[in-house]
LUMTIMAR-552584 format. One line per field, with one value per residue (C-alpha): residue in one letter; x, y, z. Coordinates in Angstrom, 2 decimals, decimal comma, padded with zeros to 5 digits, always signed. Last residue first. Example, Ala and Ser with C-alpha at 12.3 -4.5 7.8 and 13.67 -1.06 7.14 Angstrom:
# residues 2
type	[s; a]
u	[+013,67; +012,30]
v	[-001,06; -004,50]
w	[+007,14; +007,80]
***
This chain:
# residues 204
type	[x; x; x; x; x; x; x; x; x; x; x; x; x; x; x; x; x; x; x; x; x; x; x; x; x; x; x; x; x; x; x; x; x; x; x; x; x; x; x; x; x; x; x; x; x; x; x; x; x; x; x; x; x; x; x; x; x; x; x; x; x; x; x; x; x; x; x; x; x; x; x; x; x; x; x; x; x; x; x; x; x; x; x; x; x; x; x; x; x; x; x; x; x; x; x; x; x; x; x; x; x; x; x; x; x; x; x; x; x; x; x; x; x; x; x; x; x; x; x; x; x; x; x; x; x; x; x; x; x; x; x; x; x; x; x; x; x; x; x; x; x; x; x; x; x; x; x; x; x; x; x; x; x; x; x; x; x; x; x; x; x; x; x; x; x; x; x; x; x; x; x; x; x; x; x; x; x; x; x; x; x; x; x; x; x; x; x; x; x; x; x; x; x; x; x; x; x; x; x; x; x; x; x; x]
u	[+026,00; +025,18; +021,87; +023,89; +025,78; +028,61; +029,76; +026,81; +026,46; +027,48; +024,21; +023,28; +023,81; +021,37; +019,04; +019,37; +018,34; +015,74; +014,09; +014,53; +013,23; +009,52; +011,45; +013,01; +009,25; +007,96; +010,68; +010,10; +006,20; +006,63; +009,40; +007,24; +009,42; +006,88; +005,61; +009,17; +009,56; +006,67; +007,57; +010,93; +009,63; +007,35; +009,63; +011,91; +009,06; +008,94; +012,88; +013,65; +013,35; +015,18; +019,08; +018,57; +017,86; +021,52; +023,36; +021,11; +021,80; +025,78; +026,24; +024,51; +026,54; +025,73; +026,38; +027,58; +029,41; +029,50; +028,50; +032,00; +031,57; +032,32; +028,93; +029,28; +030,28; +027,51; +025,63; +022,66; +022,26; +018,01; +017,23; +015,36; +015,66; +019,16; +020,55; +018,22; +019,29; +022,70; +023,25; +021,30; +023,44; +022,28; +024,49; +025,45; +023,46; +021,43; +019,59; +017,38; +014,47; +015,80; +018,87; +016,93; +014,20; +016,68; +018,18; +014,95; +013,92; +010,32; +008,94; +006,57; +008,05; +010,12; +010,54; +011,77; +014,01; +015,47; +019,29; +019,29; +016,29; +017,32; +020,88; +019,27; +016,63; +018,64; +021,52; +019,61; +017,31; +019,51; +017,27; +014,54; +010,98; +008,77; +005,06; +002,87; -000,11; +002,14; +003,11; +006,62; +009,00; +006,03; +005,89; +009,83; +009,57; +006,90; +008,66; +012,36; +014,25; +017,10; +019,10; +021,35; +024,66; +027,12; +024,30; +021,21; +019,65; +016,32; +015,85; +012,71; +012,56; +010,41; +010,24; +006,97; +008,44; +006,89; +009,84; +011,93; +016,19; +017,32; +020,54; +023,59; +023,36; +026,23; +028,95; +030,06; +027,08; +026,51; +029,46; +028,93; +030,14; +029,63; +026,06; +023,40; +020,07; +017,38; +013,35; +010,65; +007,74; +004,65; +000,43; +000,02; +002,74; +002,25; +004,02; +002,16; +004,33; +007,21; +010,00; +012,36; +016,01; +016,80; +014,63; +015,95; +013,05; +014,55; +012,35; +013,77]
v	[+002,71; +004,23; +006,63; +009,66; +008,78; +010,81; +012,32; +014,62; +016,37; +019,60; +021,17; +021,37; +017,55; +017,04; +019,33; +017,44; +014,47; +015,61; +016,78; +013,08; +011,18; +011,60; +009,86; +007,33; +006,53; +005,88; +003,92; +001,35; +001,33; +000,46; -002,13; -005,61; -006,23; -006,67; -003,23; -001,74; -003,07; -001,44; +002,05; +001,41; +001,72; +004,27; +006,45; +005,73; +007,07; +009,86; +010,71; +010,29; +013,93; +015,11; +014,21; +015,38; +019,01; +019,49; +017,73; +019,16; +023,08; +022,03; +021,10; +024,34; +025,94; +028,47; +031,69; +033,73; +030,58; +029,10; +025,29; +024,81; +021,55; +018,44; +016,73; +017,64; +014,03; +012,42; +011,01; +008,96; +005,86; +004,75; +000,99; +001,92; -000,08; -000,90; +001,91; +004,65; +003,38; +003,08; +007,12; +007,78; +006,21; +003,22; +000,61; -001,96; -004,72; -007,88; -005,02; -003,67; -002,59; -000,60; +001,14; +001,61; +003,82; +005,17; +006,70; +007,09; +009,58; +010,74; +013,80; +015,49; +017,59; +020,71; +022,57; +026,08; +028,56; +029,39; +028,54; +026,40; +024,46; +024,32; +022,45; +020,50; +018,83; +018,20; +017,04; +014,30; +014,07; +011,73; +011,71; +013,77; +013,81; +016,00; +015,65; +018,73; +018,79; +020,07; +023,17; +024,35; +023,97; +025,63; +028,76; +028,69; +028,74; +031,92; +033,94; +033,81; +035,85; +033,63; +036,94; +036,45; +037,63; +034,92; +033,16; +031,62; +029,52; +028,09; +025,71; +023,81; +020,57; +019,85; +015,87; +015,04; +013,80; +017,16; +018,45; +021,05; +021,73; +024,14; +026,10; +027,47; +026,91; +028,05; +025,74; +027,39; +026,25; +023,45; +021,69; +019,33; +021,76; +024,64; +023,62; +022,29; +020,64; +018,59; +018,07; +015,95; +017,75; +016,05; +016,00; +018,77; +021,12; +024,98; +027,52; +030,97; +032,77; +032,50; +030,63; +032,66; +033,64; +033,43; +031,43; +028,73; +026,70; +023,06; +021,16; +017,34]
w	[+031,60; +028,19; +027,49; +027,25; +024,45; +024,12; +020,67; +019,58; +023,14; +022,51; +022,88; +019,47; +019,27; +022,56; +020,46; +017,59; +019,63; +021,08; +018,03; +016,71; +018,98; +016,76; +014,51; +016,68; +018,13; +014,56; +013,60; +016,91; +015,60; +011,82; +012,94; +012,20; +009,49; +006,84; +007,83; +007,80; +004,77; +002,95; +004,63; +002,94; -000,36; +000,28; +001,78; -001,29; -003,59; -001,75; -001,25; -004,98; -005,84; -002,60; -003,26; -007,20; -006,65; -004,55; -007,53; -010,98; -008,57; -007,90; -011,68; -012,91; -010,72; -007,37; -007,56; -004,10; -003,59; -000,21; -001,28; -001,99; -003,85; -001,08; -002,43; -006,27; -006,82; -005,44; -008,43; -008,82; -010,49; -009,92; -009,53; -007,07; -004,03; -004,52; -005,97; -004,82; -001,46; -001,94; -003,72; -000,10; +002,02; +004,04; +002,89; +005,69; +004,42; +005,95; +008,71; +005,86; +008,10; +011,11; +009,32; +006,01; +008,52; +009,84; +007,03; +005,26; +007,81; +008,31; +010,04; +011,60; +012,56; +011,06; +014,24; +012,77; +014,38; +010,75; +011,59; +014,74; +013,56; +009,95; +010,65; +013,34; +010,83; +008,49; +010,58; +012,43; +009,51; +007,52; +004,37; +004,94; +004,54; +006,22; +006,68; +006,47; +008,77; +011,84; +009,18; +011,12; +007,61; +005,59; +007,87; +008,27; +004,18; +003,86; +006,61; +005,55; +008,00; +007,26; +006,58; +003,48; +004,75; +002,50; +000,45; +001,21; -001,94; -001,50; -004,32; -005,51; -006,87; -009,43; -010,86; -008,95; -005,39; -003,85; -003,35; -001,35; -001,44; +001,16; +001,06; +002,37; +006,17; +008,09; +009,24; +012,66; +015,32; +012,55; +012,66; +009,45; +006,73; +004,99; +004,53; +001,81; +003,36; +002,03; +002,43; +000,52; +001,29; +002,17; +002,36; -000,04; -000,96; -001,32; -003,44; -003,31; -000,88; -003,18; -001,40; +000,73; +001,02; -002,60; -005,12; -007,52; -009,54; -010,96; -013,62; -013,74]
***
């Protein structure tokens, strides 16, 4: 694993073809008060790249919001309901098209329960990864070895988990339903932004 840290911005000379595998660091999980910390990137080839944003770091970051709005560039997230809100309502970015192992575990391993992303590399993988710098105060003007190995780690699995789970969804028969739920999710993060996270909308 080869980790590059950058602040603010990523150098504008560092491309990805085809996909980026995409994460998120925050103060939390309220995202009009949890401020965005920093983005992980990958191309799924053992480099991860870190954008690190600390205490009154302007996200005025030209090079990565042009990356994160490139309509040939797919995204992959884990989760992308936060991901993707979390880096809309920060960097004004739509960051589409997009896939989310989340859901697309959720639609096409309906026998199990475990969805999370230390599960999935688990199961499918046959990859241990760790969580336990998850809760790590991700406000630090420096971040830690041990934060930077944690943070680089939850995006360099994300392609070959995509294709994992892009098998079952074929066998399934669900390639089409988690097609439409990813291209849902915009609306939905803008429903969450909204203040409309805890009621669904769509209920009697």
């Amino acid at each position: 694993m080869k980790i590059h840290y950058h602040r603010g911005d990523i150098p504008s000379n560092l491309k990805f073809s085809h996909s980026v595998a995409i994460d998120t660091e925050a103060m939390g999980l309220y995202i009009p008060r949890d401020r965005l910390t920093l983005v992980q990137l990958s191309s799924g080839d053992g480099e991860c790249h870190l954008v690190h944003f600390p205490l009154g770091a302007s996200y005025e970051s030209p090079n990565l919001q042009a990356l994160l709005n490139d309509k040939n560039l797919e995204k992959v997230f884990h989760f992308a309901r936060f991901d993707y809100a979390i880096l809309k309502y920060y960097l004004k970015v739509d960051a589409t098209p997009l896939f989310c192992t989340k859901i697309a575990s959720r639609l096409s391993r309906t026998f199990t329960d475990k969805h999370g992303l230390k599960d999935l590399c688990k199961q499918l993988l046959n990859v241990e990864i760790s969580k336990q710098e998850q809760t790590s105060d991700w406000g630090s003007e420096h971040l830690t070895e041990k934060q930077m190995e944690y943070a680089a780690t939850d995006v360099l699995y994300l392609h070959r988990l995509k294709a994992t789970l892009q098998e079952l969804l074929k066998r399934e028969g669900r390639e089409s339903i988690a097609k439409a739920c990813f291209e849902f999710i915009p609306a939905r993060c803008e429903l969450d932004i909204q203040g409309w996270n805890e009621v669904d909308i769509f209920q009697h």
